[in-house]
N, C-alpha and C positions, 0 to 999 in steps of 0.2 A: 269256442268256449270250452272249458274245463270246468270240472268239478274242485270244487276250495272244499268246502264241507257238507255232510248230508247227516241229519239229524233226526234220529225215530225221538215220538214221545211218549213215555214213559212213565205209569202211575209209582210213585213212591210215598208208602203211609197216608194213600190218599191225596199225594201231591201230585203235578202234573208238573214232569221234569226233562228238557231237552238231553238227550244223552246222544252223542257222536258216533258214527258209524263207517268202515270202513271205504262203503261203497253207498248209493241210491238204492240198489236193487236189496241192499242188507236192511236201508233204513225203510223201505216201502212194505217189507214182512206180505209179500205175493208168493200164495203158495203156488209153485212150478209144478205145471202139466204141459206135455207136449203131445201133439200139437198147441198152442197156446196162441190166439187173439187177445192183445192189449191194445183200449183202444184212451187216447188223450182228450180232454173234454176242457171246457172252460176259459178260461180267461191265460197269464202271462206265464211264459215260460215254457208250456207246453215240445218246441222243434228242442229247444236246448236239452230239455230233459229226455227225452224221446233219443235223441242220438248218443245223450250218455248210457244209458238203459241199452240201447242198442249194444254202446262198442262193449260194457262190463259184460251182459251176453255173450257175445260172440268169445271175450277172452274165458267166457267156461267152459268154451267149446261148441254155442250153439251157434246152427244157422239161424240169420237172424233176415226176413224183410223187413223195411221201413216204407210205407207207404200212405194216402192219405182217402178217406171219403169225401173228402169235398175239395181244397186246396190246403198248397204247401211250398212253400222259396224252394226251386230247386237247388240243390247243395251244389257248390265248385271242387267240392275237395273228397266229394263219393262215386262207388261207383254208381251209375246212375242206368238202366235200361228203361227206354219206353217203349209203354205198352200198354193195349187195349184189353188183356185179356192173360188169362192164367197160364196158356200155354206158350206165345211170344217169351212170355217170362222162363219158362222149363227151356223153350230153344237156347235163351241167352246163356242158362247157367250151364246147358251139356256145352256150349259152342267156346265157353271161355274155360274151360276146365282147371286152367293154369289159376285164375282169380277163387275160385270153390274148392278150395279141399274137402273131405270128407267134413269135417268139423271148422267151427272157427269163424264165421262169415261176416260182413254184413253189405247187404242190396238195396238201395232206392230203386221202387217203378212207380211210376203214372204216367200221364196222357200229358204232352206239352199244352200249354196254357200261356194265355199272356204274361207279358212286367214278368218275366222269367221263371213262372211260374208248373208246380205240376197240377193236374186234376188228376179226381180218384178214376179210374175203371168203373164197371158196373157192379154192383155190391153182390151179385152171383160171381163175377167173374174175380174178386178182390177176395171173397171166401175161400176160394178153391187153391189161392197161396198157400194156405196151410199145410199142401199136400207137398211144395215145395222146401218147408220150413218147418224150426221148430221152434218159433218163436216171430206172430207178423203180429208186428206194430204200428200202430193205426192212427194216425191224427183224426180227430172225427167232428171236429169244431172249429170255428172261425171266431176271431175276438178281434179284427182288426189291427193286433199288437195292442192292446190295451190289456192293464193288468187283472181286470174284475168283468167278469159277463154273466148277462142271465139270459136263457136261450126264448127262441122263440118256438113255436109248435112244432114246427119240424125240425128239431134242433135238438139233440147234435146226432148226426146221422152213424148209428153204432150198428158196424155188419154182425148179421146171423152167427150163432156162436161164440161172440165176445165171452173171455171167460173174465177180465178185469178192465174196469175203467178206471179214471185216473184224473180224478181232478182238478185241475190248476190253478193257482191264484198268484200275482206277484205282489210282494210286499208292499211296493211304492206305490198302490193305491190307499194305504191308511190316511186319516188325517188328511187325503185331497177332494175336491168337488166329484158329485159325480157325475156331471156331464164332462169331466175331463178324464175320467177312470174308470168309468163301467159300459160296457159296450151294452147296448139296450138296458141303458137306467131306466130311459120308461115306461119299461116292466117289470118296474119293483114293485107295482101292488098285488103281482101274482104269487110273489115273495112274502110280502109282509102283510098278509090278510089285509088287500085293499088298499094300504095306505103308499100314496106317492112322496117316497122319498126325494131331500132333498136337504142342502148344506152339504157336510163333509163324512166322510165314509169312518165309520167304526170298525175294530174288532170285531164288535160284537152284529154289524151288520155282515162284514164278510164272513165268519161263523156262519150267519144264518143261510146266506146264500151258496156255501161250499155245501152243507147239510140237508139242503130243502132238495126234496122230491121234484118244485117246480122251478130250481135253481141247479146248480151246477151237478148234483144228484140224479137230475133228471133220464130215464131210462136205465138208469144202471141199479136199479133195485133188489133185482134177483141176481146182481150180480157182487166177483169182491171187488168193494169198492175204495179205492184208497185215495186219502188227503192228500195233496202235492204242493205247500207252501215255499215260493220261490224268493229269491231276493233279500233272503237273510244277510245280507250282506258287509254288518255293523254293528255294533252291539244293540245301538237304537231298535234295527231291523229284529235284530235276536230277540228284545226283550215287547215290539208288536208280533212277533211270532206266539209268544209262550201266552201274551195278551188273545190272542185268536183261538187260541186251543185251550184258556181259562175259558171262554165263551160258548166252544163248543162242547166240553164237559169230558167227562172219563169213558163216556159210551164210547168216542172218535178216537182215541190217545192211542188207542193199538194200530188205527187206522191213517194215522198221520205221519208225513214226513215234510222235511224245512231242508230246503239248501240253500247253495251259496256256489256262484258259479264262476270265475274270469277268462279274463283272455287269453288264447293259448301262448302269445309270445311274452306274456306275462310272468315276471319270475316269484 
């Protein structure tokens, strides 16, 4: 998958208005520190966005990890090292010199796991990447590929240091059920003061659940926290987009981004 379009939003005269941006990393508005931990939370879109964030990184020069705290599809088309541990990972990158340049990079590790799958390392041992990079990004949530999640207690598992989480939602949960769109629907009353949702999914319910403390928000408090609205993919898509960021109000609008993603053999 590629990048089609990525969209900051943007207050004008009080309006809340999608404007275009060259890149994700432009439209997400993360102020860069390095070392840097970003970690992905929530519901659809999360690996696609993650590997694009990755590559537009690396072409600024950074090294970049991609790895995950719980699970993640191992990629076909990365380089990939496994490993249990921070240092395996320093062996691989002094041992392949010709793949690392000084600058430029990007690395998947974890632990082989089933259905072709990685696991994270020990969240001590997934920290101390930092020391290899400048820029480790984190998968730190499971949505079973559904577009909308709300986590459970130990949910989503964000390493020590996390300086940005990043939370996702895909479009094509609007207007559908949600026992067919929200990975743990029923724990929407931790959401919605008590009440057990049901019927079809709002705007103004996914608003609530990208912004709740006890929803996709969750753990990244004292952190910068940014929207990641995926699947914009149509104008329909475009215009429950701008519908989702009318709901969540102008506090979020600095805080938001929308894209739109295809296939790479796609012209």
């Amino acid at each position: 998958m590629i990048l089609k379009s990525a969209y900051a939003i943007d207050v004008t005269d009080g309006i809340l208005q999608l404007e275009e941006k060259d890149s994700l990393w432009e439209a997400l508005r993360i102020p860069l520190k390095e070392p840097m931990i970003v970690a992905f939370t929530g519901g659809g879109g999360k690996t696609t966005s993650m590997y694009c964030l990755a590559d537009e990184l690396a072409a600024q020069g950074k090294r970049v990890i991609v790895t995950t705290s719980t699970h993640i599809l191992r990629p076909t088309d990365r380089i990939v090292t496994e490993a249990a541990d921070w240092n395996t990972v320093s062996d691989f990158i002094t041992s392949h010199k010709e793949l690392f340049p000084l600058a430029g990079w990007v690395l998947v590790t974890g632990l082989p796991d089933k259905e072709g799958k990685l696991k994270g390392m020990e969240l001590s041992e997934l920290e101390r990447l930092t020391l290899l990079c400048d820029v480790l990004l984190v998968e730190a949530d499971g949505a079973k590929r559904l577009p909308l999640k709300i986590p459970k207690i130990n949910e989503p598992v964000l390493p020590g240091g996390t300086h940005a989480v990043i939370g996702c939602m895909g479009l094509n949960c609007i207007g559908e059920p949600w026992e067919e769109m929200c990975f743990r629907y029923e724990l929407t009353p931790q959401v919605f003061d008590g009440e057990k949702k049901n019927g079809r999914i709002t705007p103004s319910d996914a608003a609530k659940i990208l912004t709740s403390t006890n929803g996709t928000r969750k753990g990244a408090e004292s952190m910068e926290y940014r929207i990641l609205i995926n699947k914009a993919d149509d104008q329909r898509q475009l215009s429950s987009a701008q519908a989702v960021a009318d709901a969540m109000g102008k506090q979020w609008a600095k805080n938001t981004a929308v894209t739109s993603f295809i296939e790479k053999d796609q012209n």
